[in-house]
N, C-alpha and C positions, 0 to 999 in steps of 0.2 A: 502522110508526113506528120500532120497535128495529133494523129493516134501514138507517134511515135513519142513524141514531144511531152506527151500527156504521160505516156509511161515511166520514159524517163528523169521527168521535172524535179519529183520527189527525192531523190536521190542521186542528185547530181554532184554532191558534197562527193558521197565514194565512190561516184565515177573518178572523181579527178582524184582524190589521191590512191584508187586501184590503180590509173595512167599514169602518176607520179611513181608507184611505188616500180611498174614493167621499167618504166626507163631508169631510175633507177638502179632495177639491180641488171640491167644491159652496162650500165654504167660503172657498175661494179665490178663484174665478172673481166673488164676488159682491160683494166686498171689495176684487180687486185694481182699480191703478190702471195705465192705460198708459203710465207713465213708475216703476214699481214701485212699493211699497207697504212700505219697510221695518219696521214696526211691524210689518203682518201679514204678513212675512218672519219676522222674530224667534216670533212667535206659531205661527208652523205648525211651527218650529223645533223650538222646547220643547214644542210638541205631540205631535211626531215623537217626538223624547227619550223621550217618557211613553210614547207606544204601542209603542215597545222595548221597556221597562223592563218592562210590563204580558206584551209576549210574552213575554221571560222568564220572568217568572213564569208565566203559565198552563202554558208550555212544561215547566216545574222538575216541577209539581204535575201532571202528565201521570203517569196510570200507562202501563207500558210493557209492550205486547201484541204477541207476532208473529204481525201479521196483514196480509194483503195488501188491499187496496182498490182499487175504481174499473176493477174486471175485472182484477185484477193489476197495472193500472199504478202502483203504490204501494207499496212495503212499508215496515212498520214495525218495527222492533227498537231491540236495543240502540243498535246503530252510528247510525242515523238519529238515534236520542233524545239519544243523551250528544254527539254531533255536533252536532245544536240549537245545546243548553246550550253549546258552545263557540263557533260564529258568531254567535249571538244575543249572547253577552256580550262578542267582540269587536267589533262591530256597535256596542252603547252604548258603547264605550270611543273609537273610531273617532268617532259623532256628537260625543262630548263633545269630544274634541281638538278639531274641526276647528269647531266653530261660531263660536268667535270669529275663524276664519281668514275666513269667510265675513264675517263683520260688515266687519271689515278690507278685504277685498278687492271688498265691494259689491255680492254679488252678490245681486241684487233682483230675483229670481223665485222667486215658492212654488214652482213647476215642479220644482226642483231635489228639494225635501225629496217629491214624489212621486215621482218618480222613484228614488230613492235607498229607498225603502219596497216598490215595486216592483220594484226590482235585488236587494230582499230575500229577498222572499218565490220569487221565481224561484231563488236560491242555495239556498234551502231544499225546492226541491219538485225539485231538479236531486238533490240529495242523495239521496232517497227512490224516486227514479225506477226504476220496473224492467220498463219495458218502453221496447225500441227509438224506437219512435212518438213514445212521450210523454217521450222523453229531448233527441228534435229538439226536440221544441216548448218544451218550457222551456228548452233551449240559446238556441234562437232569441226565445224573452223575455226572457232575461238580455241575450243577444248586442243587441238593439235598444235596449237602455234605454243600456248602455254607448256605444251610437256617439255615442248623445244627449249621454252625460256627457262623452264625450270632447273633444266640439265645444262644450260647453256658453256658454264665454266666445267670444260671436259677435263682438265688436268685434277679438277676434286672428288673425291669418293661421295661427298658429303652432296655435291649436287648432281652427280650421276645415280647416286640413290633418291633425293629428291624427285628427282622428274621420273625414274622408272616406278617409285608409287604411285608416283602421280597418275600416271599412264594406266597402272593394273586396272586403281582403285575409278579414276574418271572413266574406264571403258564397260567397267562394272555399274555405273551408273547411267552410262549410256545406253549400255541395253534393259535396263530398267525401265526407262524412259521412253525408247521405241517399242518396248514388250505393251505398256501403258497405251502409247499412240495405234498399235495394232487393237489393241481391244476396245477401245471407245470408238474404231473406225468400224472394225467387225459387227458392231452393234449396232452404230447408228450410220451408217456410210458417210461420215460427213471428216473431215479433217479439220473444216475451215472455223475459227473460233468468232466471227459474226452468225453463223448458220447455226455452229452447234447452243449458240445463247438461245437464238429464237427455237432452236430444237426443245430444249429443254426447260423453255418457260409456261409453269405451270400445270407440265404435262405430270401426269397420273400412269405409274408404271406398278401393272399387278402382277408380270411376271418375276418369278426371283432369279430366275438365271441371266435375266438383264440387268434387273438392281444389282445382282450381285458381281456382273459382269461390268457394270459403270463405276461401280465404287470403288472397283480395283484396278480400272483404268485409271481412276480419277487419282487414286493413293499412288500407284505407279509412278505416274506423271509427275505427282507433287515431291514423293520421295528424291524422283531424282533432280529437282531444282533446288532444292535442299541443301542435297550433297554439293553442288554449285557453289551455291549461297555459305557452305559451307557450315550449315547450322547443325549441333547437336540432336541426337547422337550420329550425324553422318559425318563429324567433325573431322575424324583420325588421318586424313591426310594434311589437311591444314598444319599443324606444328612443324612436322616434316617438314612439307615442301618449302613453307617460307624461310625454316632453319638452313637450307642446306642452296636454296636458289640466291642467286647474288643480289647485296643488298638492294639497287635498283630495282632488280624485279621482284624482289619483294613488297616494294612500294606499289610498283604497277598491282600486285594480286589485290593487293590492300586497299586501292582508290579505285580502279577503274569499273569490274565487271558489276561491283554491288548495284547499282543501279539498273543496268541492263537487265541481269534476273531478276531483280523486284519488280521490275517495270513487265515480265513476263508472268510472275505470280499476282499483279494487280487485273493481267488482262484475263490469266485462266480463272483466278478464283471469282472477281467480284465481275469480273462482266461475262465470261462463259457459263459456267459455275454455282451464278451466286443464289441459284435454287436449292444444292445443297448445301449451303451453309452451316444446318445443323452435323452435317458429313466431319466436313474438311476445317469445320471452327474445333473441335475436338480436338486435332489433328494438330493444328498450331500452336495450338493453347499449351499441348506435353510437348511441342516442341520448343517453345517459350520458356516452358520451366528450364527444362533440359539444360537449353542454351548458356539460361544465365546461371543456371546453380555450378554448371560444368566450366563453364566458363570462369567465372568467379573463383572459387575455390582451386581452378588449376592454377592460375597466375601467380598465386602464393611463393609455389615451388621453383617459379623459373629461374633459372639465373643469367639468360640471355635475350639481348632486345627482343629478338626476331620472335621467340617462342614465347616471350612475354605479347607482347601487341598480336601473337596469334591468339591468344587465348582471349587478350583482353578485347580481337573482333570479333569473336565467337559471342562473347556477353553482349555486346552492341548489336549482332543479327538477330538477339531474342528482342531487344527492341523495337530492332526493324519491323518484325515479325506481329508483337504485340499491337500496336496499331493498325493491325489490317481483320482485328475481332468482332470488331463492328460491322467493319464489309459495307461503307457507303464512303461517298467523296470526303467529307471531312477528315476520315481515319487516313482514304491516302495523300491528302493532304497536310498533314500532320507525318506522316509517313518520311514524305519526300524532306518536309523541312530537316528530319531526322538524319538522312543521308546528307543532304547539302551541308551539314552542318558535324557530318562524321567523317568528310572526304575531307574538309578545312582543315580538322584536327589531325586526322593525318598525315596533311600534305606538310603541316608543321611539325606534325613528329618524327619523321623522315627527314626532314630538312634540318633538323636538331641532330638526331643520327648519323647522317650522312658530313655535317660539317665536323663533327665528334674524329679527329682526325691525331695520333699521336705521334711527336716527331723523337725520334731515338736513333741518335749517331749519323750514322746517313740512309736512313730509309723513315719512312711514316707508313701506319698502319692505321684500318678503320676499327674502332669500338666494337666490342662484342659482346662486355659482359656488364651487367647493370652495374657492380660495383666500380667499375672504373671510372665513373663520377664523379668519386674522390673531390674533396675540396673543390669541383667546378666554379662553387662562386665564389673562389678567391684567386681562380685564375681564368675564367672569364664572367667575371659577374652580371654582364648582360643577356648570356645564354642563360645562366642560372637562373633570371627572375623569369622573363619568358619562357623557359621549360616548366619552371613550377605552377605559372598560371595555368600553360594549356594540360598540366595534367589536373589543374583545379577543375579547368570546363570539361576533362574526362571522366571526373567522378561525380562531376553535377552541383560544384557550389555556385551558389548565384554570387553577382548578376552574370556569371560569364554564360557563352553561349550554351554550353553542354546542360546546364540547367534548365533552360527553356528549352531545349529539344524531349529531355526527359518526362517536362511537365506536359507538355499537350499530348505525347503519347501516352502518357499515366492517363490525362482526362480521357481520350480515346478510349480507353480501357475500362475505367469507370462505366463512361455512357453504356459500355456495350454489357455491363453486368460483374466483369469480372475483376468482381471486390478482393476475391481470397490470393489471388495471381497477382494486383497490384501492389499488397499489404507485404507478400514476397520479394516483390523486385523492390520493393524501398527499404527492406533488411537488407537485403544482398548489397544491395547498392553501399549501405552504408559500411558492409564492409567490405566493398571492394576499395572505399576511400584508404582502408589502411596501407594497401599495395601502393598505391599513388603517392599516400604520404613517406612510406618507407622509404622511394627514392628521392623526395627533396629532403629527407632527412639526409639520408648520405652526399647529396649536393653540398650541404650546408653544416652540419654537424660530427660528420666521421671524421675520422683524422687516418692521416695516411700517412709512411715511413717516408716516404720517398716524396719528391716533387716531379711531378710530368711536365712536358712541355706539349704543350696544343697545338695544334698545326691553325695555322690562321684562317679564318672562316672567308670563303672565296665569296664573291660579291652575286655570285646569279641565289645561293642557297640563303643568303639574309635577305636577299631584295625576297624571296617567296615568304621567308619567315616572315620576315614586315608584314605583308601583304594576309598569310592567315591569321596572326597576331593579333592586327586591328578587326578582323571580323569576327573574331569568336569573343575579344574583349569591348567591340561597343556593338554588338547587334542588338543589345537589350534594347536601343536607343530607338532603332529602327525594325521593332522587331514584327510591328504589325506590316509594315512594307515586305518585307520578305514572306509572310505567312499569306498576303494576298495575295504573291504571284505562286507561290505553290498551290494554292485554291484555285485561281487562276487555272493551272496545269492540270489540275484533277479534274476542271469540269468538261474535259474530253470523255471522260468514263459515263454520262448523265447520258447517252444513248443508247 
């Protein structure tokens, strides 16, 4: 019984909402209507809401045990735990935005709200993963539920093309990724990512049909968490699918899973791994440039939210990315602060989006094209000054927060040598500020024929706006508090 208990302690968050999510959709099935059922749309809604709310907490009041489960495929620490607490609480911030976008835009399937519960707990057991095997398999549950969401508006061409790339190009990089897990298994028999660190600490390999067979395991592997991560050049599905999937779950691709694969590339590279360094620091380094030059440079041309903030996360995963060149706890350290502070700006720039609402005759429609900004700060001038700040912390002016994320990853960078790659991302940078400035120019200085009328901003998308608002514009204040508990979180990786 206490062997049972021990197994499942660790993970008792997605126990309960896997058991939230069965009854659920028992609940659903017996209730819905073949033509939808919006009442109990709304009902599973705030249902959903709650059984967040509730993981959180169970999750908060979790004590914190390093211990592996489920024959190793599991560990738990710090990093898994305070990790949680971080997706779990962007997760409810995320539901609350976006529910009235849903009501708005009608989408009249509970389907959604399991699914979206299910793309949960998948992000949360991808986190904790520490063995090869069982990193496919909840890659490929997360990966499944996503093609769903992608495609989810079947009546559009735009997101049934979405999700069927999404599908080709993810299954293409899933067998990339188990092609990778068969060859580093066939070599060394081992799957499990504690066994294969001590495997390959400081060991001396003189055959070449094994070096060469581990390196292309290891590139395999990396490749396809990439494509995930969505970084350059494995980019080409990102534009798409966030173009053509509904604005909601465009947010969700944007905030949620970045963590989760980072959180899997901090365990393969610097704690499996981190003997070849000289390997796989190569490897990131052209995937760094890649990221941000492609990135950068695309955004120019966009003329729409969606495929703009695709591009513009494409240049922020070479960030991500750049911090992990050092390969010891302070890079991910600086890492994480990087993310916690790219999921804020998000959850505010979707929140700006999403209340971006225009009313004409008798219907309202949502924003699409960057130019329809049009005089914002003359008809709502308190979106205008908040949109322009948070795109100030997106291009890095201080003191806002997007500065300080940039700067400790640039020092990372530094320490770790790579002078020529930094001296880069700070031209780039400087001019990806023209894209950012471009749009508070047309907030503030275009002139438009015509007058629009706004649709009023609902109170759950201000209440989150407040909320990222004041933490990207005074973290400066408290910025060594925040950089302690990410340090904090990294010193799981020092075993």
């Amino acid at each position: 019984m206490y062997y049972i208990l021990y197994e499942l302690y660790p993970i008792i968050p997605e126990i309960f909402i896997v058991s939230s999510v069965c009854i659920l959709l028992i609940h659903g099935v017996f209730f819905s209507l073949s033509k939808g059922n919006p009442i109990l749309i709304n009902n599973i809604g705030f249902l959903s809401f709650q059984i967040a709310i509730l993981g959180f907490i169970i999750s908060f009041y979790q004590e914190v045990y390093f211990i592996t489960i489920w024959k190793d495929c599991i560990i738990s620490d710090y990093f898994t735990q305070d990790s949680k607490y971080i997706l779990i609480l962007f997760f409810i911030f995320w539901l609350y935005t976006t529910f009235v976008y849903n009501i708005f835009e009608k989408i009249n399937s509970f389907e959604y709200w399991i699914l979206i519960l299910l793309s949960l707990v998948a992000i949360l057991l991808i986190m904790q993963a520490n063995d090869l095997l069982f990193i496919y398999l909840v890659i490929e549950l997360q990966s499944l539920v996503f093609y769903i969401l992608a495609s989810f508006k079947r009546t559009s061409e735009f997101s049934t093309e979405a999700g069927l790339k999404y599908f080709v190009l993810g299954a293409f990089s899933s067998a990339l990724l188990l092609f990778g897990i068969s060859l580093i298994y066939s070599l060394t028999g081992l799957t499990n990512l504690s066994d294969i660190a001590k495997f390959f600490t400081g060991i001396l390999i003189e055959d070449a049909v094994i070096i060469t067979g581990v390196f292309s395991g290891l590139i395999l592997i990396l490749v396809a968490l990439l494509f995930k991560l969505s970084a350059a050049p494995f980019h080409m599905w990102s534009p798409d699918v966030y173009e053509g999937s509904p604005t909601s779950v465009t947010a969700f691709f944007s905030i949620m899973p970045k963590l989760s694969i980072l959180s899997l590339l901090y365990r393969f590279l610097i704690f499996s791994f981190h003997d070849f360094i000289n390997i796989w620091h190569n490897v990131i380094l052209i995937v760094v440039f890649l990221s941000i030059l492609i990135g950068t440079l695309s955004a120019f041309s966009q003329k729409r939210w969606k495929r703009f903030f695709s591009y513009s996360s494409i240049t922020h995963v070479g960030f991500f990315l750049l911090s992990l060149l050092l390969g010891d706890n302070d890079s991910i350290s600086n890492s994480i602060l990087y993310v916690i502070i790219y999921l804020n700006t998000m959850l505010g720039i979707f929140s700006i989006v999403l209340s971006i609402r225009f009313f004409n005759y008798n219907y309202h429609y949502q924003t699409r094209y960057l130019e329809e900004v049009n005089n914002l700060s003359k008809i709502n001038p308190t979106i205008a000054i908040i949109f322009s700040l948070i795109l100030f912390s997106m291009a890095g002016v201080p003191p806002l927060a997007g500065f300080f994320a940039k700067f400790f990853v640039l020092l990372s960078a530094l320490q770790a040598g790579a002078v020529g790659i930094s001296i880069f991302i700070v031209l780039m940078s400087c001019i990806a500020c023209f894209y950012y400035i471009k749009i508070i120019k047309t907030m503030y200085f275009n002139k438009s024929s015509s007058w629009i009328i706004l649709y009023p901003v609902n109170k759950p998308n201000a209440l989150i706006l407040s909320i990222s608002f004041i933490f990207l514009f005074l973290l400066f204040y408290e910025i060594e508090f925040f950089s302690i508990i990410t340090h904090w979180i990294s010193l799981a990786f020092l075993n």
